[in-house]
C-alpha positions in Angstrom: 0.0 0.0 0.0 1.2 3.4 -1.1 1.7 6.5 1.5 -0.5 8.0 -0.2 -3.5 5.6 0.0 -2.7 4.3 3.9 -3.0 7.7 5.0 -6.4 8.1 2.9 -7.7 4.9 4.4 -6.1 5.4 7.6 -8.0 9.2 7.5 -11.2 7.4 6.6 -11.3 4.3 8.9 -10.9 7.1 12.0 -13.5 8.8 10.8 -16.1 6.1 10.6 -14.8 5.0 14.4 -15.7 8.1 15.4 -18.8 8.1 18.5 -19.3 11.6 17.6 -19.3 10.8 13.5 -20.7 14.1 11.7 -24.3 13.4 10.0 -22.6 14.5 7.2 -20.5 10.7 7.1 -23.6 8.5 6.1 -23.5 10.3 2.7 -22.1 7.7 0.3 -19.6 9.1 -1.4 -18.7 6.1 -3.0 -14.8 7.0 -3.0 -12.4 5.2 -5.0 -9.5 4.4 -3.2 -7.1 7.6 -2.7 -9.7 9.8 -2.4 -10.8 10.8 1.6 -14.1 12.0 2.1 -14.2 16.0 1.9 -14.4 18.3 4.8 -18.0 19.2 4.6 -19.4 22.3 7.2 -21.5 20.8 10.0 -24.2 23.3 9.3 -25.0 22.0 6.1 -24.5 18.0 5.7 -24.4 16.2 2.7 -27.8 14.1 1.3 -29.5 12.6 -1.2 -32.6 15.4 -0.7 -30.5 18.3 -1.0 -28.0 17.6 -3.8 -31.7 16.7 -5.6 -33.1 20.5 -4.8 -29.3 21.9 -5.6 -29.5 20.3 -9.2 -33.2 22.0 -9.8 -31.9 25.1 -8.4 -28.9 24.9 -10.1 -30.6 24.9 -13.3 -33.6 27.0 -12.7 -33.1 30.2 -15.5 -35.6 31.9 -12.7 -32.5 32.8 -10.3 -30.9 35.3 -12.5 -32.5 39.3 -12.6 -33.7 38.5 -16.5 -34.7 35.1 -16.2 -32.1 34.5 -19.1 -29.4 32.8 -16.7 -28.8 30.2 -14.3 -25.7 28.7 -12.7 -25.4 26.0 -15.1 -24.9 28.9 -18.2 -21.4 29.7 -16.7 -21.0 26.0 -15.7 -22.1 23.5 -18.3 -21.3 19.8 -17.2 -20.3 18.6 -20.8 -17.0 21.2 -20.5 -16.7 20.3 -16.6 -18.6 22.9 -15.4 -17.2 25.3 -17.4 -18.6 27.6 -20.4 -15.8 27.3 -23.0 -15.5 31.3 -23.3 -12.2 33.5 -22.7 -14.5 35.3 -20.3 -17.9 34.5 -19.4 -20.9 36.6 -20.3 -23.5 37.4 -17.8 -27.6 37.9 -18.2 -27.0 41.7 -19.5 -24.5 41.1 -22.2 -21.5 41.9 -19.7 -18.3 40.1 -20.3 -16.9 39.7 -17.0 -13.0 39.9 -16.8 -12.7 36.3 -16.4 -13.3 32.8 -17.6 -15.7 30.3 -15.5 -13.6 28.0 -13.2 -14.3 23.8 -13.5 -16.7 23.1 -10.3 -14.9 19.9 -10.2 -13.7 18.2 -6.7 -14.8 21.9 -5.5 -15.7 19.8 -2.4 -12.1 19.6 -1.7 -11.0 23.3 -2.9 -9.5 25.6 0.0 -10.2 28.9 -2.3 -13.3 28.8 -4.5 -12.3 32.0 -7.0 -9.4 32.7 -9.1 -8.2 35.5 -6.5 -10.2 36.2 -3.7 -8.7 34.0 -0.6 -11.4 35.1 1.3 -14.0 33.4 -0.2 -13.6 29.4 1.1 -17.5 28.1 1.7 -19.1 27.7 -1.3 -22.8 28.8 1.1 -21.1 32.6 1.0 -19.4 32.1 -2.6 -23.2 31.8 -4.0 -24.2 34.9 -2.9 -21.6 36.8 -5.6 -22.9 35.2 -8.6 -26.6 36.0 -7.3 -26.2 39.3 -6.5 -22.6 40.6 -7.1 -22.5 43.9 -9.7 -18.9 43.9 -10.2 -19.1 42.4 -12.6 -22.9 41.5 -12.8 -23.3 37.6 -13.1 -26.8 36.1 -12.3 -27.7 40.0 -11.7 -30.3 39.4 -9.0 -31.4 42.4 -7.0 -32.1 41.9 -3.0 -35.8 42.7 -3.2 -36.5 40.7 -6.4 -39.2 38.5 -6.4 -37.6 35.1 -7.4 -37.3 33.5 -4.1 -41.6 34.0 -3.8 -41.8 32.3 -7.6 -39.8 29.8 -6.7 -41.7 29.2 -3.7 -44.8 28.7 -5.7 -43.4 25.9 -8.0 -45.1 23.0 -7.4 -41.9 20.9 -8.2 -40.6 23.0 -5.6 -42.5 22.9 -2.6 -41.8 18.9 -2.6 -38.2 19.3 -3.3 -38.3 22.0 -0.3 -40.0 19.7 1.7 -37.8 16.8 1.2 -34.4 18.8 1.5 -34.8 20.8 4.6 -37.4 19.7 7.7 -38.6 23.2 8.5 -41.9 25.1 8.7 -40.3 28.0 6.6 -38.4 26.2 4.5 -38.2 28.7 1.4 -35.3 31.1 2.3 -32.8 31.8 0.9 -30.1 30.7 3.0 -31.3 27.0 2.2 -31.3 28.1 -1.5 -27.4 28.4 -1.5 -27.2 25.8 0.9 -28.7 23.5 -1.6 -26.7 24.8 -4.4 -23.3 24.5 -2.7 -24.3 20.5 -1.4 -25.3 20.0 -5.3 -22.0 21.3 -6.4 -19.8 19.0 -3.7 -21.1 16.4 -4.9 -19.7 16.8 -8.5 -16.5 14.5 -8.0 -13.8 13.6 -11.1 -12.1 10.5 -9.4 -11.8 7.6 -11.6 -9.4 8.9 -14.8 -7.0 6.6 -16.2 -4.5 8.3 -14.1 -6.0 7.6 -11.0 -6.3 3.8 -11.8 -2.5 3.5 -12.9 -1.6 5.3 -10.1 -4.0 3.8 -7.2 -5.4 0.7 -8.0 -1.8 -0.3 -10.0 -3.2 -1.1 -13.3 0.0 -0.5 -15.4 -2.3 -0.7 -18.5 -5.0 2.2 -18.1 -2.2 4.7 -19.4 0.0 4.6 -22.3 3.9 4.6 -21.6 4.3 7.7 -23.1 1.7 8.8 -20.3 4.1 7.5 -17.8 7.3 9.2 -19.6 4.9 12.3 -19.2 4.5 12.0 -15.0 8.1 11.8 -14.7 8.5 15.3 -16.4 5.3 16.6 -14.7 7.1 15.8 -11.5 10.8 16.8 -12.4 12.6 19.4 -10.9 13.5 21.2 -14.5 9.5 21.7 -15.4 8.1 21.5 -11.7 4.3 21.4 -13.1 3.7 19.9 -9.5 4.5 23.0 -7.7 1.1 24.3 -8.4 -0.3 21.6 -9.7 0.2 19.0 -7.1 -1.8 16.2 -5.2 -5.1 14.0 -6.4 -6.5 17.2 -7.3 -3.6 18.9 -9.4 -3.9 22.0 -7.7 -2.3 23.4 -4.8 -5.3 25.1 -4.2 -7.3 21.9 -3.4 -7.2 19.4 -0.8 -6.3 19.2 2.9 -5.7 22.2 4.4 -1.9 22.7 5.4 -1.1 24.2 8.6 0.1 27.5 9.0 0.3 28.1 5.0 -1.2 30.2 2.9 -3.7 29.7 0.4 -1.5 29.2 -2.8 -2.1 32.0 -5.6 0.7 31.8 -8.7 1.8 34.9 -10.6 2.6 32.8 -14.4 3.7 35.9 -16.2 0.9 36.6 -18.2 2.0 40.3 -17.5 5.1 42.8 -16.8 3.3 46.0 -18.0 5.1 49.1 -16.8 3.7 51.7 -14.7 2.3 50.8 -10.7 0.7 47.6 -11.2 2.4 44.9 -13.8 -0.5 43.2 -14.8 -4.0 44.8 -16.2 -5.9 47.0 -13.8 -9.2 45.0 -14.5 -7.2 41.5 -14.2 -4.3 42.6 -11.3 -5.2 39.0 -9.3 -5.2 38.8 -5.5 -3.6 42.1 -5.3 -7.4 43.5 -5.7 -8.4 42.1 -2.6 -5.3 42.8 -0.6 -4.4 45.6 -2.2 -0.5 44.5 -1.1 2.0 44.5 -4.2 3.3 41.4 -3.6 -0.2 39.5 -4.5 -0.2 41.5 -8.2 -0.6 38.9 -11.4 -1.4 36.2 -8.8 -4.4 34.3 -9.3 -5.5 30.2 -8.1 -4.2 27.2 -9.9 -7.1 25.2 -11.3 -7.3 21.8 -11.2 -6.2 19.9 -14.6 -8.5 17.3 -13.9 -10.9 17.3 -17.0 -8.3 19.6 -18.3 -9.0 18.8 -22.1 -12.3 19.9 -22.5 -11.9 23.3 -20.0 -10.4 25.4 -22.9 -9.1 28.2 -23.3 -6.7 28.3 -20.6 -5.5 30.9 -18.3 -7.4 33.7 -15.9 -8.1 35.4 -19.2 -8.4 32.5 -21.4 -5.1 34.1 -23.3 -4.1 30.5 -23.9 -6.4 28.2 -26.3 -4.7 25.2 -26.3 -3.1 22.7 -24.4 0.0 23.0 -26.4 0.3 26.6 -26.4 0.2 26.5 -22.8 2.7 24.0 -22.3 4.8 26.7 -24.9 4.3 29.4 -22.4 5.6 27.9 -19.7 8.3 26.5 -21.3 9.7 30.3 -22.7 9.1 31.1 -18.6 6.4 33.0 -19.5 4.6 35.6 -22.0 6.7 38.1 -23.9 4.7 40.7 -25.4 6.2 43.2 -28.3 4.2 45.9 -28.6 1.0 47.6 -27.8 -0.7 48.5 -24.7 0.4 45.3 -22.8 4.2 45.1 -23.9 6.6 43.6 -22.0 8.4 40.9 -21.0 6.1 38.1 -18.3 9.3 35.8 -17.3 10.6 39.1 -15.7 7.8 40.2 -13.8 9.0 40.6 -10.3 5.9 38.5 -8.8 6.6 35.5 -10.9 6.3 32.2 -9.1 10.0 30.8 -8.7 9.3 27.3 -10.1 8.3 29.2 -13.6 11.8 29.0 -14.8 12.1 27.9 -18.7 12.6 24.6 -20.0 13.6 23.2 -23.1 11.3 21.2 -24.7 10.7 19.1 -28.2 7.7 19.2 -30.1 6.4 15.6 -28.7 3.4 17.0 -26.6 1.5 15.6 -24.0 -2.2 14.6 -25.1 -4.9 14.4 -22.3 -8.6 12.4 -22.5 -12.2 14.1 -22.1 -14.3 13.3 -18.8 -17.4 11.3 -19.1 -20.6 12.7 -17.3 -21.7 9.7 -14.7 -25.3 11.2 -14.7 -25.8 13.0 -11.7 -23.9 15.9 -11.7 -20.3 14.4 -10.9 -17.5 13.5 -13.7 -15.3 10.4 -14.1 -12.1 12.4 -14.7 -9.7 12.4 -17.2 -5.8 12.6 -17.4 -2.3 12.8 -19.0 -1.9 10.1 -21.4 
């Protein structure tokens, strides 16, 4: 047995010995093995009810201002929750100044935005979409009348019913609380990968695929630094003690002037407003990574190639324009983004494969 997978089953068999187990636990999650449950907040267990009311909810065009939008516009489960777009475009023909992040394994995700460390519950993360105006997303005003029509649905009042035992069940609070058990339960899990690498079958990925890890895990490319663990993101998983959320400057940018990066786009510098945190945005996680495209905060990058290019050159050079400069200089670039020479032998990846309720089967280097 691997590190890796005694510690997961070791994490897993305490949990289920515990007198005081979380109601949370009886959820089957129907793991592979490791995979450890996710930490789920005791104020809003996991079941069968309420992932059933999220996925109505999730989909319902009736929670955005126009009735144009729902969640699932930004989030489509055929591109892993994403929308395919450079930047996403909200109810009112607004392109926001960012593409839609994968909800996959969010369950497991420590930060739940590309550069906001603040925001780590995905209950508080739903109220941005709904009623957020910078930029305006679902576009949702406080005293709009959509929680009333939703409460008059039919469909509704029995999913209500079912989800939360309560006399006023139709608030809003149990809205998002629905929504964010729906989106936990989308898990990526069982990827070639994952069975080569935890259940030992030597023959679920090609040997070019295992030529590929090795570099993916060398010092001279370092992909793991940011894109580490089950979940390929340093972002995602357990949290570590007395570390910071990770956020990775890739220079995109090195513009001159005060900020380095585009005022609209300057990372987690515009919630800390420190210098250090400019250009620095999450890592996502490169499970389901083929069919997530384009690529980067700003979906600059369209393929998987031509990111693979740009961090081999260390990153972006740009020659002229608004935007000129040189990225592999910019003073906030991550450390482990050093160059590499490369060959024209790429890596190819494999698309996920819906399981039917919401979740994903994964996909991987190959």
């Amino acid at each position: 047995m691997t590190g890796t997978r005694a510690i997961a089953v070791g994490l897993l068999c305490a949990a289920l010995a515990s007198s005081r187990l979380p109601a949370q636990a009886t959820y089957p999650w129907a793991l592979p093995s490791g995979f450890p449950p996710p930490n789920i907040p005791t104020d809003n267990a996991m079941t069968e009810a309420k992932i059933d009311l999220g996925r109505h909810l999730f989909y319902d065009t009736r929670l955005s201002g126009n009735g144009t939008q729902s969640c699932a516009s930004c989030h489509e489960q055929a591109r892993a929750f994403t929308d395919g777009r450079a930047r996403s475009v909200g109810p009112t023909g607004q392109v926001h100044p960012r593409g839609s992040m994968s909800l996959v394994n969010i369950a497991y995700a420590q930060a739940l935005t590309r550069a906001n460390p603040s925001l780590t519950r995905l209950e508080e993360q739903a109220l941005v979409p709904m009623y957020g105006d910078h930029p305006i997303e679902l576009g949702l005003n406080r005293g709009d009348p959509w929680l009333q029509t939703v409460a008059g649905d039919p469909t509704y009042q029995r999913l209500f019913r079912a989800a939360f035992d309560q006399e006023q069940a139709f608030t809003r609070d149990n809205v998002v609380k629905a929504i964010a058990t729906f989106e936990r339960s989308i898990v990526s899990a069982r990827s070639p990968y994952d069975r080569y690498h935890f259940d030992r079958d030597d023959a679920a990925i090609s040997e070019a695929a295992k030529r590929g890890e090795v570099l993916f895990h060398s010092r001279p490319l370092s992909c793991f630094t940011c894109h580490g663990g089950i979940h390929f993101s340093g972002a995602m998983g357990a949290p570590r003690r007395a570390m910071a959320i990770e956020f990775h400057n890739t220079g995109r940018y090195n513009l001159r002037g005060p900020l380095s990066y585009p005022t609209e786009n300057a990372g987690v510098f515009e919630v800390t407003r420190s210098a250090a945190d400019v250009g620095k945005f999450k890592a996502p996680t490169l499970r389901n990574v083929v069919v997530t495209a384009p690529y980067m905060h700003d979906g600059g990058v369209a393929t998987l190639e031509d990111a693979i290019d740009h961090y081999a050159a260390g990153g972006r050079t740009i020659a002229t324009g608004d935007y000129a400069g040189v990225g592999r200089e910019n003073p906030n670039k991550s450390s482990s983004i050093r160059g590499y020479a490369g060959t024209a032998r790429r890596p190819r990846c494999i698309p996920s494969v819906p399981d039917g309720r919401g979740a994903t089967s994964g996909s991987a280097f190959r």
